[in-house]
C-alpha positions in Angstrom: 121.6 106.4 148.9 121.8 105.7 144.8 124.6 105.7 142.4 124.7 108.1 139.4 126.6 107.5 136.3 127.5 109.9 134.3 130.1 111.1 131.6 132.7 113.1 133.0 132.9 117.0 132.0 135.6 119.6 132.3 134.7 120.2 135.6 135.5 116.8 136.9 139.1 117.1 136.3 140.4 118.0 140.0 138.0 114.7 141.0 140.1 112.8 138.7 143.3 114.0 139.5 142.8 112.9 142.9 141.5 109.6 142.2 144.2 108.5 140.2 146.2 109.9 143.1 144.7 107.7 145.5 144.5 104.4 142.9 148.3 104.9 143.1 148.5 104.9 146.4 146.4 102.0 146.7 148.4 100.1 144.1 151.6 101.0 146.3 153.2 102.6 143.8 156.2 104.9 144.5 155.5 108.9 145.1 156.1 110.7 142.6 154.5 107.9 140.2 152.0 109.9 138.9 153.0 112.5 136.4 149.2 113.1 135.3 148.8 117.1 135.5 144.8 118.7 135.2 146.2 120.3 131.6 147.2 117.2 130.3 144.4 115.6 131.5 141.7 118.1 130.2 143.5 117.4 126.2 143.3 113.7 126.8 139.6 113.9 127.6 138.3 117.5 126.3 140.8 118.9 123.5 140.5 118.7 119.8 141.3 115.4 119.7 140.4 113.5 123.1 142.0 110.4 123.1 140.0 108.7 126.9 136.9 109.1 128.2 135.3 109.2 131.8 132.9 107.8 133.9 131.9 109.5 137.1 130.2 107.6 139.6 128.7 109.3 141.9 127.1 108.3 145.5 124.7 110.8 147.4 125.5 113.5 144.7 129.2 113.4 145.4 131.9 112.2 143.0 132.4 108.6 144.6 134.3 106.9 141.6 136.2 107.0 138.3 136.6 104.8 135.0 138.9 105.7 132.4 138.5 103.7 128.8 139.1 104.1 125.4 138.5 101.9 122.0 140.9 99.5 121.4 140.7 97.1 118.1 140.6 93.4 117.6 142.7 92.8 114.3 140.9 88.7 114.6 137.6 90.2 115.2 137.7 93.5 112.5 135.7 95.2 115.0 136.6 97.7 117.7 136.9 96.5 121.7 136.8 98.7 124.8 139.7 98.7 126.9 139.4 100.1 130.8 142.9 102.0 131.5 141.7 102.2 135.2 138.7 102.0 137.5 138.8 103.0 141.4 136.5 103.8 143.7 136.9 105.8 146.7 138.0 103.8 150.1 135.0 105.7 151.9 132.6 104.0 149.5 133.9 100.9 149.0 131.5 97.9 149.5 128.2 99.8 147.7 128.2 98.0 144.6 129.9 101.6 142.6 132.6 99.7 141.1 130.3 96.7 139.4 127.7 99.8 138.2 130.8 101.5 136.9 131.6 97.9 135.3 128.0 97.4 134.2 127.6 100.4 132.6 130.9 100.2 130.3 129.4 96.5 129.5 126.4 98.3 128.0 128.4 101.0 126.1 130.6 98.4 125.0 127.5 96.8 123.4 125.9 100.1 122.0 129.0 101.0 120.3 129.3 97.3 118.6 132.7 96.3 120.4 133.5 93.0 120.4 135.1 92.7 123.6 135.5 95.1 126.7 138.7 94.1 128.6 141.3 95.4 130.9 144.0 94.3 133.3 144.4 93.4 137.1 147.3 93.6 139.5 147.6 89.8 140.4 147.8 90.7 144.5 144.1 91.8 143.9 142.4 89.0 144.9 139.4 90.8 145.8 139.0 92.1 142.8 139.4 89.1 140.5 136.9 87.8 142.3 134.4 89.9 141.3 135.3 90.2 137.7 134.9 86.5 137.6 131.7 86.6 139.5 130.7 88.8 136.6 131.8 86.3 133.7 134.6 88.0 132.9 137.8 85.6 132.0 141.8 85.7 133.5 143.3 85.3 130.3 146.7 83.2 131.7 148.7 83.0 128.4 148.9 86.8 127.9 151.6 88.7 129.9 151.0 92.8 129.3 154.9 93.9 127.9 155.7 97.8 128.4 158.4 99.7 127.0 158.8 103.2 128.5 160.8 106.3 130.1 165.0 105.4 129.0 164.1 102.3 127.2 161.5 103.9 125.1 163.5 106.6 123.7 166.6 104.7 123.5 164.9 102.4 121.3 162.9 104.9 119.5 166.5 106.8 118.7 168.0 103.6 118.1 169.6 102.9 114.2 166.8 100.2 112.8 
């Protein structure tokens, strides 16, 4: 059995629907959590100004895995980066090597495109997977804390008097 990489298409949508279903599930996140609809999703990656895009992986010709990414900018560098919103890969198939093809093959569009870094983040319970991003020669970056502003907050803030 092989892995296949490809670009997602319109098609793909209900496939990754579900898998950020189940990458909530598997980040224990509350139901209801995700709010991701197939429209929504189809503008972000297909409409007149796609903002993500979309890796299938697939194992034995059946959608196995996602990655979801989009370019990101280093103000330091001047150049552009590549920034992973979210890789999963189906329970079932776990334990393949899907997840570090999915990984390798973002490394090499991050280098065709010229970005100077390709970098996402990690829950810190996910020991397993540090692990392997290290074993890769990627880097925990300790001094950086991700800050998020959303939902009440956001629009309270947004509506707030400057």
């Amino acid at each position: 059995m092989t892995t296949e990489i490809r670009p997602a298409t319109p098609d793909d949508i209900a496939h990754i629907l579900r898998f950020i279903e189940e990458l909530a599930t598997f980040e224990k996140a509350p139901p209801g959590t995700v709010k991701a609809t197939p429209e929504g999703l189809h503008d972000a990656l297909f409409g007149a100004r796609p903002v993500v895009e979309a890796l299938i992986a697939e194992w034995d010709g059946q959608p196995a895995a996602f990655a979801m990414f989009f370019h990101n900018f280093s103000t330091w560098q001047g150049r552009k980066g590549l920034y992973l919103e979210d890789l999963y890969v189906s329970e079932a198939k776990r334990g393949h090597g899907i997840g570090t093809a999915l990984l390798k093959r973002l490394a090499e569009i991050a280098v065709e495109r010229g970005c100077a870094r390709f970098e996402w983040v990690v829950l810190d319970w996910n020991e397993s997977a540090i692990r392997v991003y290290e074993h890769l020669g990627a880097q925990m970056q300790p001094e950086w804390r991700v800050m998020r502003m959303d939902g009440a907050a956001l629009t309270a803030f947004a509506g707030s008097p400057g």
